[in-house]
N, C-alpha and C positions, 0 to 999 in steps of 0.2 A: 247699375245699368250702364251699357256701354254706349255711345252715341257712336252715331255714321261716320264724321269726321275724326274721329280715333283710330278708327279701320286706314282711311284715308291720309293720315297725317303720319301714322306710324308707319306707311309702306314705300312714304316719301322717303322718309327720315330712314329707313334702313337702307335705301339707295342709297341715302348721300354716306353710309360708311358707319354710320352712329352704332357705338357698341348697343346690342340687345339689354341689356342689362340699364345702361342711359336712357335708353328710349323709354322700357317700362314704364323709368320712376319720373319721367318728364310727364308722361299722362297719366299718371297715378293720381287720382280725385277725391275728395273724402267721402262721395257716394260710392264709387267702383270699390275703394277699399273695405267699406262697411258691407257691402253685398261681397264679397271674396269673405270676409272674415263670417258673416253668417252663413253662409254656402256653407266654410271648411267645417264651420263647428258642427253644422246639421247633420253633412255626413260622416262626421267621427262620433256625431251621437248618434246616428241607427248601427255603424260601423259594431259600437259601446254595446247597443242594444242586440243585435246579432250576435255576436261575443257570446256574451249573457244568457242567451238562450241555450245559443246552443252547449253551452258547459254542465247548463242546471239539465238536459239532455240527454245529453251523452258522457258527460264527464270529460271535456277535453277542449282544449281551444282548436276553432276553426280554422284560424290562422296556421298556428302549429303543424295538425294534422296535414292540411294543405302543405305546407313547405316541406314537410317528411315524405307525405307517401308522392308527392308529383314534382318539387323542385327539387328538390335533393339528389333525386336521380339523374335528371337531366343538367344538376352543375358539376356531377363526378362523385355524388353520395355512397355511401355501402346502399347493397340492396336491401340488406338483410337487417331494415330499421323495425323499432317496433311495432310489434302488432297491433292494427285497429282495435280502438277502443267498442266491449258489444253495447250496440242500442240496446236500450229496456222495449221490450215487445211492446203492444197494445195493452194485453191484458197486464196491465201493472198491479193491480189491485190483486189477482189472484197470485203473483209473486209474492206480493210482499203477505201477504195470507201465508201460501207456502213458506216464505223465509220464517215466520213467526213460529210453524209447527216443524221448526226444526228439532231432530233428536239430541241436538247437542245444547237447548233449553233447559235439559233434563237436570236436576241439583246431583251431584254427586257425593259419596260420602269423602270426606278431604283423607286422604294416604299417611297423610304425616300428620295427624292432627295432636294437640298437645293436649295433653292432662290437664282435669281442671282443678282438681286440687293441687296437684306440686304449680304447675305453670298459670293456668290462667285466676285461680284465685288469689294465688301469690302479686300477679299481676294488679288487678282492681285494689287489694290491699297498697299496694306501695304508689300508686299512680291516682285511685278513686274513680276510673273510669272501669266501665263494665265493655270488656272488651267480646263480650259475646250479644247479638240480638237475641232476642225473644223467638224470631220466625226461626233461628238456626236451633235453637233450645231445643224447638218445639218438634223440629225434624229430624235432632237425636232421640228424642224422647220416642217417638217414631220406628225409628230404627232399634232401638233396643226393646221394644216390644215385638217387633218383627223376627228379631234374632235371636230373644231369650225364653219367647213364650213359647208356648205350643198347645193342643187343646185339653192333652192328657195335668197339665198343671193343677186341676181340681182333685185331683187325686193323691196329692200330695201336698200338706199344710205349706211346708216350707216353700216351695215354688207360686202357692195360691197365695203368699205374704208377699212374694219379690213382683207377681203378677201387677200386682198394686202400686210397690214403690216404684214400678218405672213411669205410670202416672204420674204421681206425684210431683209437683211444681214445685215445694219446699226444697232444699237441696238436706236438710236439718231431717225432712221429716221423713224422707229417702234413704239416710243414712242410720234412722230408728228403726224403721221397718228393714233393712236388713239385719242391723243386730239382734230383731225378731227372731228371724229366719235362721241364723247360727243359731239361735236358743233349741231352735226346735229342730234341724238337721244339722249338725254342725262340717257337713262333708257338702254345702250348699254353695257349689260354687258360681252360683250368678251373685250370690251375695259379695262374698271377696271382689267380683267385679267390680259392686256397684262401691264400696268401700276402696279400691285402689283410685279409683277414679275420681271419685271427690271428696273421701276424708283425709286421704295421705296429704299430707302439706309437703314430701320430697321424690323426689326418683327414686332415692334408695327405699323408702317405705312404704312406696306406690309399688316396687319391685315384689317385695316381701309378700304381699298379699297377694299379688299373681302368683305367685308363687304358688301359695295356700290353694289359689281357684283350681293353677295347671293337676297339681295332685288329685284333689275331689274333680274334676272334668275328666281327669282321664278315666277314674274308676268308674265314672258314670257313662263314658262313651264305651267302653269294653263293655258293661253290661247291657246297652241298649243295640250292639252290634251280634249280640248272641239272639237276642229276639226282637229285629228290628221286623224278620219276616212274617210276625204271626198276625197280623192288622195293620190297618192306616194308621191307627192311632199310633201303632208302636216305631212305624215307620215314619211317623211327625216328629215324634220324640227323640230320633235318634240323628233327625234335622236337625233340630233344636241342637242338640247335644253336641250335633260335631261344628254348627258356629259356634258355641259356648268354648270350646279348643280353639279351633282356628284362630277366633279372637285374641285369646286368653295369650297362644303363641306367637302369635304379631307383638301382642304389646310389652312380654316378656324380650322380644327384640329388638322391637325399638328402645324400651330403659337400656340394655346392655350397649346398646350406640349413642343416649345422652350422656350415663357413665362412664362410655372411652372403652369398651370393649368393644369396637369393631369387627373386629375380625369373628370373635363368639357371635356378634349378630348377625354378619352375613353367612354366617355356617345356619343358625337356626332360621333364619330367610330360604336358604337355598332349600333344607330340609323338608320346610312348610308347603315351599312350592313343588316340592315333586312329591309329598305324602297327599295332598288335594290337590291335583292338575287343573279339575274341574273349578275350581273357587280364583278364577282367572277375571270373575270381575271385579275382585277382592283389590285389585292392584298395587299385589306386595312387589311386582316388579317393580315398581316407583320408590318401594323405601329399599330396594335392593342396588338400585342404581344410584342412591343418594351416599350409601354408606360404602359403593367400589369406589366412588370419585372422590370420599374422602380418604379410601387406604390409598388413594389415585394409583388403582389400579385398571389404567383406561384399555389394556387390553379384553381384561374382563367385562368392562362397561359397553364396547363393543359388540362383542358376544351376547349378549342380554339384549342390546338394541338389533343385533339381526335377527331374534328371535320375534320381537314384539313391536317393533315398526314396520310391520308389515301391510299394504295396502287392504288386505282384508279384515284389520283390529281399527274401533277407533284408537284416535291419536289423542295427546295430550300434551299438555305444553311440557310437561318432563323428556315425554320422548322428542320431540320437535326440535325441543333448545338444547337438550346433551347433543346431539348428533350432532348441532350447526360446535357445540362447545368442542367436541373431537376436533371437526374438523379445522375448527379458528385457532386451534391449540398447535398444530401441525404443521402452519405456516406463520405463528402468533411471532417469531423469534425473529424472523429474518424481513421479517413484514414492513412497510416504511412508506406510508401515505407520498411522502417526495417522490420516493424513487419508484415506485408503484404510477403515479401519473405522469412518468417521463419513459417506461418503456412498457407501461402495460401490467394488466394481471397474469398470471402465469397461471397454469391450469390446475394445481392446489388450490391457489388465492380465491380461482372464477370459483371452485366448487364450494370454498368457505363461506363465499357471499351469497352464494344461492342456497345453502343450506340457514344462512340465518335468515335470508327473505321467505323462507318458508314456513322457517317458527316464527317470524313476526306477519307473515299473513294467514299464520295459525291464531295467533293472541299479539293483537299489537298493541298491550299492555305493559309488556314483561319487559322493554328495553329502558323506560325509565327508572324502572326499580333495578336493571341490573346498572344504569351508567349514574346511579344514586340520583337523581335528578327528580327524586320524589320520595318521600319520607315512609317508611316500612310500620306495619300493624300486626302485630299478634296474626295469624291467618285464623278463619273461619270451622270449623270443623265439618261445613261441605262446604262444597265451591261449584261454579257452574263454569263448565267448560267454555274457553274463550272469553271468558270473563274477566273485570279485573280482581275477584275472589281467588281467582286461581292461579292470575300472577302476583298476588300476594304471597299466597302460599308455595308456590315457587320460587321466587325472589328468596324467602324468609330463610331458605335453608339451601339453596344454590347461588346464593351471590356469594360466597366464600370462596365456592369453585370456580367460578371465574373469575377471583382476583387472584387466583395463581397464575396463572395466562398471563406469561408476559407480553407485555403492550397488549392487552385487550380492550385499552381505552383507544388503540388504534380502527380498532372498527368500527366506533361509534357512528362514520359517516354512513355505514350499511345499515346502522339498525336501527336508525330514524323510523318512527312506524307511519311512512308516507310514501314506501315501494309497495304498497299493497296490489295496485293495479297489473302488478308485474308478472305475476303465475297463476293465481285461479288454479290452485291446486287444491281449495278445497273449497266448499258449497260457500255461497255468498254472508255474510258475516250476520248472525241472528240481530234480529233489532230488540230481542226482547232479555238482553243481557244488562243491561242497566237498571232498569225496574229490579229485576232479583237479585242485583249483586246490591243495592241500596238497601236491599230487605240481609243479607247475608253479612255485610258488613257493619263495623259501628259508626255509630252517629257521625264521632268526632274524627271522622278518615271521609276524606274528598275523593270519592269515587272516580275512577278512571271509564272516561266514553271514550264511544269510539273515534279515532282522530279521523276529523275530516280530511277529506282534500284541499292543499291549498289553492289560490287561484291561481289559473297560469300568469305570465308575465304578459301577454299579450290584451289581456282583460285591463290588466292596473294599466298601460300603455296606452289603451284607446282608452280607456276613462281619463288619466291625467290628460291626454291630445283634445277629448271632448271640452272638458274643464276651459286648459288653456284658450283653445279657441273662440268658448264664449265669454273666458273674460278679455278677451281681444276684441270681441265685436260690442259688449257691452261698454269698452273705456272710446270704441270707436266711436257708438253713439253719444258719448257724453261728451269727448273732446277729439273733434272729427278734424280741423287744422293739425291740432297737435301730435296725432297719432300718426297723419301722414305724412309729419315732417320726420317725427322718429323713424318708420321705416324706412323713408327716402337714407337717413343717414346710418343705420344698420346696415340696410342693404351695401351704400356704397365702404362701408367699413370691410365688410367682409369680401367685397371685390374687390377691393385694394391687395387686403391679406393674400385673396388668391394669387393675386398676381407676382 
């Protein structure tokens, strides 16, 4: 509280010439300082509190925003600062409902997935962990009755044996029940599938039996394309029959690419893809673009990305992160964090940075596993788009191509995954991709969520200012001489210095 005579005694005293700063700390009181110190603290704690709101809000500080879009201009700012952050509407509840039914929830089948006899059993063998869940088991298991059966299978022992083993949970009792199925067809090539896939223990003898499938599929697909027209049934069957190919030719492609014949695979890749146009959800362009970039043949990597990054295909983090890799590649050489904040990005450099903020506000998973700063897992054999499933499973077989890029550790400061805010170039980030990539991934791998925003600096500044303030008024109360002899002598310290 201030008294009458303070008004009066200071209006004297600044007459008689007394520096402002002298006068102050002559009527400085340990009540006047203790109401000054609880005033300051009170309003840097609703200041703190304001803050706070409005960040959990809108996502941004007040302050900030403020100095951007209205002082900034008026001290000789660019005009052209960032754009305001969007408030969340009223109906937030039916948002976040819509962000839940988003299509990109959906599990995917993984592109590059590994054998489970040569790789992933090999794996559990030598390590003792089971690098596959049960829910992703159970959504191959799924899938290969979708793909292998059809309704005509009663009509035929051998396919009415395989109808069964793809049931089958045993992996032992799967592998009986197709040697059935050769007993009784020996031209039965869903059997050879089920046999490269989990009794082969190598690539070259998981090859071999593809082999064996591609022969009998083909003879099977030629005879169901002579009378695919005469019923539905016939026309199921010859469904059936040309996934039982298509498959059989993918995985015959991919062995020729763990064996080091690249070049044979993307010949039989390209082949696949123009004999079925239509099997575009198959996404053999993904193991087509894994095996240009290791002939690194990036002209042809390009070509494949203007075909399929196209604003009317969904995206995926293969397409998303090669593009931003062309482009990082391009100006990776000449690139030079120093010299780059002393004259600026050059209009290369701006496009490489915006093509990585856009794979990482596609999947802001993917930049720790490409800058090693997180430990790699066998991938999944589906993955959920935006997921960290799927930046496992892209990490696992394109972090090699980008440790050709030299200096690619140069861009780590772009691919922080905390520019998210910055394009909104694709629908708002599903919430319901942790829950399923916990179910997709194993136990013993620390799931990747989504990074939060951190706080602005203007939050931790009025909280620390709130802080200090009250422990200023709390040491005021306790020792009210001695705190106003301290600032008497701070004060006059630092008017000294001034002077």
């Amino acid at each position: 509280m201030v008294k009458l005579y303070f008004c009066f005694n200071f209006h004297i005293k600044c007459n008689d010439d007394y520096n402002f700063m002298t006068v102050f700390l002559s009527t400085l009181t340990p009540k006047f300082y203790f109401a000054l110190t609880v005033t300051s603290s009170f309003i840097s704690g609703l200041i703190f509190v304001f803050e706070w709101w409005h960040f959990r809000k809108y996502g941004t500080s007040f302050i900030e925003q403020v100095s951007v879009s209205h002082l900034r201009p008026l001290i000789g700012g660019a005009e052209n600062g960032p754009p305001a952050p969007v408030a969340f509407s009223a109906n937030s509840g039916e948002n976040e409902t819509n962000r839940q039914n988003m299509p990109e929830c959906k599990v995917w089948r993984n592109p590059l997935n590994l054998f489970r006899g040569a790789e992933y059993s090999r794996y559990m063998w030598v390590t003792g962990k089971e690098p596959l869940t049960y829910y992703d088991m159970n959504l191959s298991a799924q899938d290969h009755q979708n793909f292998f059966t059809c309704d005509t299978d009663a009509l035929r022992p051998s396919d009415t044996v395989m109808q069964k083993a793809w049931r089958e949970r045993n992996p032992q009792a799967r592998i009986k029940a197709a040697y059935q199925a050769l007993e009784l067809n020996n031209d039965c090539a869903t059997a050879y599938v089920l046999l490269a896939e989990e009794e082969a223990t190598t690539i070259v003898d998981a090859e071999k039996y593809f082999k064996q499938a591609l022969k009998a599929g083909e003879t099977i697909y030629r005879r169901s394309q002579n009378c695919h027209s005469q019923s539905p049934q016939h026309e199921a069957q010859l469904r059936r029959d040309t996934n039982v190919l298509v498959y059989v030719k993918r995985r015959l492609a991919m062995c020729a690419r763990k064996l080091g014949r690249i070049r044979e695979a993307v010949k039989m890749m390209r082949d696949l893809m123009k004999e079925f146009p239509l099997l575009s959800m198959l996404n053999i362009h993904e193991n087509l673009l894994e095996a240009l970039l290791e002939l690194q043949a990036y002209a042809d990597v390009q070509a494949v990305l203007a075909k399929y990054d196209d604003i009317s295909l969904p995206k995926s983090a293969a397409i998303c992160y090669t593009a931003a890799l062309l482009k990082a590649r391009a100006v990776s050489e000449r690139f030079s964090p120093e010299t780059a904040s002393k004259r600026g990005l050059s209009t290369a450099e701006i496009n490489a940075v915006e093509a990585i903020h856009r794979a990482v506000e596609f999947n802001p998973h993917v930049p720790k596993y490409l800058l090693e700063m997180k430990s790699l897992v066998l991938p999944p054999e589906h993955i959920l788009k935006r997921g960290d499933s799927e930046a496992v499973a892209y990490a696992f077989f394109h972090l090699q191509h980008w440790k050709r890029i030299e200096g690619y550790l140069c861009f780590h400061w772009v691919m922080i995954p905390y520019p998210l805010e910055k394009g909104h170039l694709f629908y708002p980030y599903p919430s319901c991709t942790e829950t399923a990539d916990r179910e997709l991934l194993p136990t013993f791998h620390e799931v990747s969520v989504y990074p939060q925003k951190e706080l602005p600096f203007f939050i931790h500044f009025t909280a620390g200012l709130c802080s200090f303030s009250a422990m200023l008024a709390l040491l005021t109360h306790q020792f009210p001489e001695l705190m106003v002899i301290f600032a008497k002598a701070v004060s006059i310290v630092s008017v000294v210095g001034l002077a």
